[in-house]
Structures are given as structure tokens and as C-alpha cells.
N, C-alpha and C positions, 0 to 999 in steps of 0.2 A: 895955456890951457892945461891943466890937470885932468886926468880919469882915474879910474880906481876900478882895479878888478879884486874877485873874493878866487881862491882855489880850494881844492877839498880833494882828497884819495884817502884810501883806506888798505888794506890786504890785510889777511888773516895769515896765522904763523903755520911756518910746516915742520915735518922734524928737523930736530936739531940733525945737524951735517949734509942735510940736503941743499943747502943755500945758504951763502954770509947774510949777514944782517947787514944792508946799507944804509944809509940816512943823511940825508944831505953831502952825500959823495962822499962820507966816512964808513971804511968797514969797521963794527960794533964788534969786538972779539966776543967768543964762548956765547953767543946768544942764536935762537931760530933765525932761519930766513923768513919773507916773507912769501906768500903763494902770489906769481906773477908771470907773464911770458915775459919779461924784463927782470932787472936787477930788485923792483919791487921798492926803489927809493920813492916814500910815500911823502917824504921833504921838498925834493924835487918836482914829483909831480904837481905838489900841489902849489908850486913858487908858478911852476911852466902855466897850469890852468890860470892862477891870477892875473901875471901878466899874458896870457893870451887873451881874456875876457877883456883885459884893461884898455886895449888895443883892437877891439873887434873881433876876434877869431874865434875857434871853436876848442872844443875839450882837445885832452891829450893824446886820446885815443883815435883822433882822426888821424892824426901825424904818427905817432909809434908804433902803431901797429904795422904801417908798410912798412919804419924801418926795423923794426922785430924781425919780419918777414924778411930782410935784407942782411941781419945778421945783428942789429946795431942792439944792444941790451943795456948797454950802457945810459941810465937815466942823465949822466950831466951832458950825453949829445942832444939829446930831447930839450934838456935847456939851453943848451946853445944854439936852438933853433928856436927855443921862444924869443931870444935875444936879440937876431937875427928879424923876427917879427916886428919886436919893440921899435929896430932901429929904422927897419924898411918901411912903417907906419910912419915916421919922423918923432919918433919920441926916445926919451930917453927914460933909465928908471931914478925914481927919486928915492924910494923906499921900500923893503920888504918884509912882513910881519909874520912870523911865523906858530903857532899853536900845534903844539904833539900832544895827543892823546893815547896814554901807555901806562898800563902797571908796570912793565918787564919792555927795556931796560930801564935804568936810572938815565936821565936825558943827559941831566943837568952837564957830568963830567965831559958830555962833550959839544957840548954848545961851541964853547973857542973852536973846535978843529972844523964844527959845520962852517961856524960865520966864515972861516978863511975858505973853506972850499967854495962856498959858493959864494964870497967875494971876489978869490977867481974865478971861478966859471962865467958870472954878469958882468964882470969890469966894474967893480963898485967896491966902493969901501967897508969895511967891515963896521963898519958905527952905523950903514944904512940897513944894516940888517939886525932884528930884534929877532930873538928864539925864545917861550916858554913853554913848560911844559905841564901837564896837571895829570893824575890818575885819573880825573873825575869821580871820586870815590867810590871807582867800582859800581859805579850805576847802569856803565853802559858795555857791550862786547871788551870793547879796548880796556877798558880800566878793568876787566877782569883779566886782563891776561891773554884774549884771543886773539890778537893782534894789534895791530897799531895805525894812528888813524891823526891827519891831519891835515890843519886847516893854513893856508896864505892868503894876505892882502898885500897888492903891491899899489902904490903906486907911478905913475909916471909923467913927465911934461913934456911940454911939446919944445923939439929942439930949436 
């Protein structure tokens, strides 16, 4: 049996030195953080939403928020509780698809260091994970530069 879930998160940028920029459990040098009571990884949330939808469960915010409130900021503990979901459901991940939407930064240079971060954080190989990215020319917040915004489909079967 296959399922398929969709993810999505978004955050708008703050000033620069208020917050790193993270992305898929990479800190992004010389760039804005994002506005968020977490780390504000808009990569992660939106991998944890996919495989939580894929598996029955709810957004991201049911689950980070208590542990925000416990201290945990850290987006790749969020994913290792969607993982944790995946597995306790009896499924495993087959695949994960990722879409950035961004003027600022340039993705592309770090697509390898996401795929390896969160090929370790899921236990999965880095070939099961795809990253593109588009400005969207500027049509919409993100492609202007207000922030950064994206989308996941995961994936997963039954073990």
C-alpha cells in the first residue's frame, strides 16, 4: 500500500542578525532569518507536514508548538517525530519532493548539504530525496524577496 501526503510552510524574513537562516537543517551564511517561534526551517516543516498528512495526522503546529514551549526549536527534532509517526503508523518513507520558493538565497549551492541533512535525519538515502527551486518570477511575496515558502510530497509504504 502507498499514500502520498502534500506539505507547505512559509515565513517571512526578519532582520538580518536577528536569526540564522536554516533550511533543511543547513545554516545559509550572510542571509535574514526567518520570523518563527522555532528555527523557522521552512524545508523541514514542510517534509514533517507531508509525511504527517501521508500517515493520517495533523499539521505541524499541533506537535511544535508544546515542544517550542518545552524549549525544542530545533526543526530536525520536529522531523524526527514525524519519522517516528511514519514508523509507528507501520510505514516506511519511499520518497521525498521538495519545491523552494525564493528570490534571496540562491538554493541551488545548497541542495547537496540539504539532501545529506535530511537523509540523515529520515534514515533514507539521499537519491530518495529531490530539491528544486524557482523564484517564481517574482509574481508572488516569496519571489519578491519577502520570504521563503515551500512545498513537500512524500511518499511512503506499508512496511
Amino acid at each position: 500500500m502507498i499514500r502520498v501526503g502534500i506539505g507547505q510552510d512559509s515565513h517571512r524574513f526578519i532582520r538580518k542578525g536577528e536569526k540564522r537562516l536554516v533550511l533543511g537543517g543547513v545554516i545559509i551564511p550572510n542571509e535574514k532569518g526567518l520570523k518563527a517561534k522555532s528555527d523557522g526551517d521552512v524545508v523541514l516543516h514542510a517534509i514533517f507536514n507531508a509525511l504527517s498528512q501521508a500517515v493520517g495526522k495533523r499539521s505541524i503546529g499541533v506537535y511544535s508548538d508544546k515542544m517550542c514551549r518545552e524549549g525544542i526549536k530545533d526543526s530536525r527534532e520536529y522531523l524526527k517525530l514525524a519519522l517516528k509517526m511514519v514508523k509507528e503508523s507501520g510505514y516506511r518513507i519511499n520518497n521525498i519532493g521538495v519545491m523552494i520558493e525564493a528570490k534571496k538565497p540562491r538554493i541551488e549551492p545548497y541542495v547537496d548539504d540539504m539532501k545529506k541533512s535530511i537523509a540523515r535525519i529520515l534514515m533514507i538515502t539521499q537519491d530518495m530525496i529531490g530539491i528544486t527551486a524557482t523564484s517564481g518570477e517574482g509574481l508572488t511575496a516569496f519571489g519578491r524577496g519577502m520570504g521563503i515558502q515551500a512545498f513537500a510530497i512524500a511518499t511512503v509504504v506499508r512496511c
